[in-house]
C-alpha positions in Angstrom: -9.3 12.8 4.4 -7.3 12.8 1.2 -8.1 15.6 0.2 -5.0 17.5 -1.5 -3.6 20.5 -3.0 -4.3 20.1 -7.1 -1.5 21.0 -9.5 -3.2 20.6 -12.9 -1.1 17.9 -14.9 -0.7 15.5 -12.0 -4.4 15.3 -10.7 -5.7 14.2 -6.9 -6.1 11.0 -5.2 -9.8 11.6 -5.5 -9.1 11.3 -9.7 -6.6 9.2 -11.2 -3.2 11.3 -11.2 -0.3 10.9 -13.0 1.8 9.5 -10.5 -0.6 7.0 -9.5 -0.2 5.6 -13.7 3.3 5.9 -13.4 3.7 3.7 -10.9 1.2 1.2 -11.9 3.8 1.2 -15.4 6.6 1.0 -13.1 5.5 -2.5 -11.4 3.8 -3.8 -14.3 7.3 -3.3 -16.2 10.4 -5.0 -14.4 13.2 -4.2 -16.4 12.5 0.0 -17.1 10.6 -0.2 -14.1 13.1 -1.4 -11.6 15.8 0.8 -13.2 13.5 3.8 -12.2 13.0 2.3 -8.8 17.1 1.6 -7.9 17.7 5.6 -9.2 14.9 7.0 -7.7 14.7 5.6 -4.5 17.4 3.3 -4.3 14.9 0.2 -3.9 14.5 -3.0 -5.4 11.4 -3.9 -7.3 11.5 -7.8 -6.6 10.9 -6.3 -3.0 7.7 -5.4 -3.6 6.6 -8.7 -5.6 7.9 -10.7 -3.0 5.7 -8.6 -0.2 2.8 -9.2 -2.6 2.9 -13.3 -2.5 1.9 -13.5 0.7 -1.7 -12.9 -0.5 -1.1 -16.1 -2.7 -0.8 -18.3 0.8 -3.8 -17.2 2.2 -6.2 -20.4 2.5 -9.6 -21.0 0.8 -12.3 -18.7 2.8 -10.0 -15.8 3.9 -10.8 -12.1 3.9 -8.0 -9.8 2.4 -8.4 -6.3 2.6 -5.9 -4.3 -0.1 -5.7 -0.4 0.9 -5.2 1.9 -0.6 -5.6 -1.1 -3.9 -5.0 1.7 -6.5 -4.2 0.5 -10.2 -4.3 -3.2 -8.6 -0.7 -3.9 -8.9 -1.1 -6.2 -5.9 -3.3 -8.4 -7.7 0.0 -10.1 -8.8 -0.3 -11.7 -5.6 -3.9 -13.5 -5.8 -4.4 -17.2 -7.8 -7.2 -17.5 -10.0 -9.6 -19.7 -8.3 -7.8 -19.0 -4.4 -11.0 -18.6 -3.2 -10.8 -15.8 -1.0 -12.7 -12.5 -0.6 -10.6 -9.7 -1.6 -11.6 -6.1 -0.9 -9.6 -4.0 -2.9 -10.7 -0.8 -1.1 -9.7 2.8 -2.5 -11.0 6.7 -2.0 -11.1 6.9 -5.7 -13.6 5.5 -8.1 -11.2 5.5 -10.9 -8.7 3.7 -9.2 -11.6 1.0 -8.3 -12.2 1.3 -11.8 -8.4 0.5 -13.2 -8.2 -2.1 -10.2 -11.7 -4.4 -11.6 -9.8 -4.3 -15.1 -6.4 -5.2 -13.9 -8.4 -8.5 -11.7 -10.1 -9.3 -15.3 -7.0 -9.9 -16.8 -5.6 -11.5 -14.6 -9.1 -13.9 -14.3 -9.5 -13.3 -10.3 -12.6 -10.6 -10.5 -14.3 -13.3 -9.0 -12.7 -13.1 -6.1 -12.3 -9.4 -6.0 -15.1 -7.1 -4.4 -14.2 -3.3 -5.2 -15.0 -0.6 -2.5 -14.9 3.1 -1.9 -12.9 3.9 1.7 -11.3 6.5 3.7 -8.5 4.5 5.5 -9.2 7.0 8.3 -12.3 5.4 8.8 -12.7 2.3 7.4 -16.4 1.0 6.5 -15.6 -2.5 8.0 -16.2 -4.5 11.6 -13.5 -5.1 14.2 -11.4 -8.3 13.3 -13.1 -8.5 9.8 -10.1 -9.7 7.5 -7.4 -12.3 7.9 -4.8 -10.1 5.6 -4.5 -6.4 5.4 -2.2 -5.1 2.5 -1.1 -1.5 2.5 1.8 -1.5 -0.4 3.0 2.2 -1.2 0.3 3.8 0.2 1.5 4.6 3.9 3.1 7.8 2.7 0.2 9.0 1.1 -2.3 9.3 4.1 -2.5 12.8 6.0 -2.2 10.7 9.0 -0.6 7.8 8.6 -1.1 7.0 12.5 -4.6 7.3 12.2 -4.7 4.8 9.4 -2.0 1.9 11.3 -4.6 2.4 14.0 -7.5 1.5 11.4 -6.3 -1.1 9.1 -4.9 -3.2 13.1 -9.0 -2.3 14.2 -10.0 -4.4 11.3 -7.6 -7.4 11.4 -8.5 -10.4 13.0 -6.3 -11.7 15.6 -3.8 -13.8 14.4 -3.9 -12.0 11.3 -1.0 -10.2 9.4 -0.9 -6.3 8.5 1.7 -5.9 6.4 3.1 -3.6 3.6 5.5 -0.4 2.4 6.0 3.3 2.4 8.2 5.4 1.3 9.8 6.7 4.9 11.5 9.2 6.2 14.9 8.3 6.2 18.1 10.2 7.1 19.4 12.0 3.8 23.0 10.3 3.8 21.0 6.8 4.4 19.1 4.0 2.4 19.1 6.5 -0.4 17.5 9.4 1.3 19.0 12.1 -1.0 18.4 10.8 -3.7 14.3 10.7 -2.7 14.4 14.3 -2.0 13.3 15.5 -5.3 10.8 13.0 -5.2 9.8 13.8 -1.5 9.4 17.9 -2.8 7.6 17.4 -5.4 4.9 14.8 -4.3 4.4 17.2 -0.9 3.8 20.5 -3.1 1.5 18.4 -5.1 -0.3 17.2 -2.1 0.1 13.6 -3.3 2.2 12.5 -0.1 1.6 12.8 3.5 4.2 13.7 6.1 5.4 9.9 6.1 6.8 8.6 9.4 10.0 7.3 10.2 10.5 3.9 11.0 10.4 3.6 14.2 7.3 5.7 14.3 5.7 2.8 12.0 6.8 0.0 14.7 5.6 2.1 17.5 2.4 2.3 16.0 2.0 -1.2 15.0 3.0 -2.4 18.5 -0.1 0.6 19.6 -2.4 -1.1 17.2 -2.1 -4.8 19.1 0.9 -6.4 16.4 3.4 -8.2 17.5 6.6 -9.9 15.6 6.8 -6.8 13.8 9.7 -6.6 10.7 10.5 -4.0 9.0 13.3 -4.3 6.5 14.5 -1.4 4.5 15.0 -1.4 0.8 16.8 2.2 0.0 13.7 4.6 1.3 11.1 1.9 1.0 10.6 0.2 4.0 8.7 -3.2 4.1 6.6 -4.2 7.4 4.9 -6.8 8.5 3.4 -7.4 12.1 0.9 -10.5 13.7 -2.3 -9.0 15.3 -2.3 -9.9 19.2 -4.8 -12.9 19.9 
């Protein structure tokens, strides 16, 4: 499903591109990191940690499903000894790889279980996980509404999808013009997906059983959340 256009230099989602380490730096780095994040996108990195606790409240004997997990920056979120199953789920071995390091140093591997998945087709049962995480990765997919459809098959209800994307957002808006560069590049590349807007994302949350769906915009990164349906 993720399979892309390759310009040497910046590899696939099937391999460990360039992009994909760049961004791992970016959160793993606050201070440079941020700064690249306010001028690139107009966004504010705290944002995205703040997204990530909610994996820290999850109760003893939760599943959390984290897809696409990539490098494992939202490992920030989990406590050592939480005592949840975490699937960090991801299309790419190498990312898998990087992820099982990053929950090693962070002394939760115990509680992390690494997986190879499509998100447009998702090796897991109905209902199976309490928490779904999807940070940065929306804007990725080929079909985005395939995947909202996926990851709200898999939640259980009661549970909470939530997480970001980069989205398509008007150019003289939350930062949109200055994202276009960004937006060119990673669509030659083949390393993002056509994106949605935001209301496309609510519509298709609502579609997948959510409701109290949020979605709060931070330049072009927009931040949702939604409560599966009981």
């Amino acid at each position: 499903m993720l399979d892309r256009l390759h310009i040497p230099g910046l590899g696939g989602w099937h391999e460990d591109p360039l992009w994909a380490s760049f961004y791992d730096w970016s959160v793993e780095h606050p201070r440079a990191g941020g700064l690249f994040w306010r001028l690139g996108i107009a966004s504010d990195l705290r944002r995205l940690y703040a997204a990530a606790g909610e994996i820290g409240r999850q109760p003893a004997g939760s599943a959390i499903l984290d897809i696409p997990c990539g490098g494992g920056v939202a490992l920030r979120g989990l406590r050592p000894g939480q005592g949840v199953r975490y699937v960090a789920a991801d299309i790419a071995q190498t990312m898998l790889d990087k992820t099982m390091e990053a929950a090693r140093e962070r002394g939760v591997a115990d509680q992390v279980e690494p997986r190879i998945a499509d998100v447009g087709a998702l090796p897991f049962g109905d209902g199976e996980f309490d928490l779904v995480v999807s940070f940065t990765g929306l804007h990725c997919f080929p079909d985005p509404h395939r995947a909202v459809l996926e990851m709200g098959r898999v939640t259980h209800a009661g549970g909470v999808l939530t997480g970001s994307a980069l989205l398509n957002t008007p150019v003289l808006s939350h930062g949109g013009l200055r994202a276009v560069p960004l937006r060119r590049v990673g669509r030659v590349s083949g390393l993002l997906g056509p994106s949605a807007t935001g209301e496309e994302v609510q519509r298709w949350l609502a579609e997948a059983g959510f409701g109290a769906i949020t979605l709060e915009m931070s330049g072009t990164m927009g931040y949702f959340r939604g409560v599966k349906d009981a």
